[in-house]
GUDO-202569 format. One record per residue (C-alpha): residue number from 0; x, y, z. Coordinates in Angstrom, 1 decimal. Layout:
% residues N
NODE  num      xx      yy      zz
NODE  NUM       X       Y       Z
...
% end
This chain:
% residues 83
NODE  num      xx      yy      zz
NODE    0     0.0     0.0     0.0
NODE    1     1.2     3.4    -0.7
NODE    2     1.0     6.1     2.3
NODE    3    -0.4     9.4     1.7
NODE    4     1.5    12.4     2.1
NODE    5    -0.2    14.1     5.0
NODE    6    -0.3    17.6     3.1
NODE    7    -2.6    15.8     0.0
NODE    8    -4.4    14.2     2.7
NODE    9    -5.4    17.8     4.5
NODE   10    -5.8    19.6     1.2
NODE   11    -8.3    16.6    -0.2
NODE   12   -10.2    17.0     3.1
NODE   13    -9.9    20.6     2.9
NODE   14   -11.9    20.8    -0.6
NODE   15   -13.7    18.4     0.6
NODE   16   -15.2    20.5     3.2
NODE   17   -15.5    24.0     0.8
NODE   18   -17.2    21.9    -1.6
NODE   19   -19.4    20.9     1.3
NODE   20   -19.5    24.7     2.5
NODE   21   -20.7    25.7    -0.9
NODE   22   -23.1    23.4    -1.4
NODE   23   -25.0    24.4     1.3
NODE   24   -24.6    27.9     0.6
NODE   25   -26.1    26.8    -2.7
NODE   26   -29.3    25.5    -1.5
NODE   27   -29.7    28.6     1.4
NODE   28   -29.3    30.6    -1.7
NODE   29   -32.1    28.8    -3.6
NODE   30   -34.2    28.3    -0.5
NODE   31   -34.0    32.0     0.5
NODE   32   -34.4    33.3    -3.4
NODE   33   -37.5    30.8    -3.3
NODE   34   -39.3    32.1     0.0
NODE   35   -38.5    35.6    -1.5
NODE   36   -40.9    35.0    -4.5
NODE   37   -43.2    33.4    -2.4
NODE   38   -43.4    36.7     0.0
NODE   39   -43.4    38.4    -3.1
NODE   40   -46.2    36.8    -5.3
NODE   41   -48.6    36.4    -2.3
NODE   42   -49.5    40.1    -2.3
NODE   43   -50.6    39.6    -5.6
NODE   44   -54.2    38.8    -6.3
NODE   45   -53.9    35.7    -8.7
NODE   46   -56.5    33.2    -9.1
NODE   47   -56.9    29.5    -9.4
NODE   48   -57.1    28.0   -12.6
NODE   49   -60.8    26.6   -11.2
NODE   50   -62.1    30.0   -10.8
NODE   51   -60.8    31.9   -13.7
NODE   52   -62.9    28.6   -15.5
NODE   53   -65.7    29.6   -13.2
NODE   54   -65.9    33.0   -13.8
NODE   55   -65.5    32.7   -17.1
NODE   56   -69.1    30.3   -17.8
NODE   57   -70.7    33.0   -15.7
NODE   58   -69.3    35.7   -17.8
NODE   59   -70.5    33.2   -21.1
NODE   60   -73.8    32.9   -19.4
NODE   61   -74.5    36.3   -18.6
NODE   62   -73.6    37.6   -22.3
NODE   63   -76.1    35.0   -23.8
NODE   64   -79.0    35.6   -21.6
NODE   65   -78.0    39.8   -22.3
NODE   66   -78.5    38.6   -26.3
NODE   67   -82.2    37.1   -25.6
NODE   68   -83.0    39.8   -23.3
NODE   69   -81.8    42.2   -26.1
NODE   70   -83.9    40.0   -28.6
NODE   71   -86.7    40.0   -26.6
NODE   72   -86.9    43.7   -26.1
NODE   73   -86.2    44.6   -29.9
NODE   74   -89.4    42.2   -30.1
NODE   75   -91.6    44.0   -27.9
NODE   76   -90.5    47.3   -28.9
NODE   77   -91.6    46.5   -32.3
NODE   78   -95.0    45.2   -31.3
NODE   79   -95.3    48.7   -30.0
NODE   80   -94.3    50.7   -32.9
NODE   81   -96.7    48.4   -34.9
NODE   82   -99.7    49.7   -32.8
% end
């Protein structure tokens, strides 16, 4: 077996532990970056996906009853015109 030199030995476990160090750094980094946008984007008023759908059929319901109603009251104001 071949004996390590004592200097390569402390400078492998040296990287060893700033590639450890900046690893972690790394993921505080990402972590912190992460909760940021989270604090940030929860002030905004964004809606589900399920009640943009939602909204939308009402907004798709309330246009098509506003066409018979419209309908409707071109019908009865000709009635009255024809009297």
């Amino acid at each position: 077996m071949q004996n390590q030199n004592p200097m390569i030995a402390d400078l492998v476990k040296l990287a060893n532990s700033a590639a450890g160090t900046f690893a972690g750094m790394t993921r505080e980094a990402r972590e912190s970056a992460r909760e940021r946008l989270k604090e940030a984007m929860g002030g905004m008023d964004f809606v589900s996906r399920e009640e943009f759908d939602t909204v939308k059929l009402m907004a798709q319901k309330a246009r098509e009853e506003n066409e018979a109603l419209k309908s409707r009251l071109e019908e009865l104001e000709a009635k009255l015109a024809g009297k």
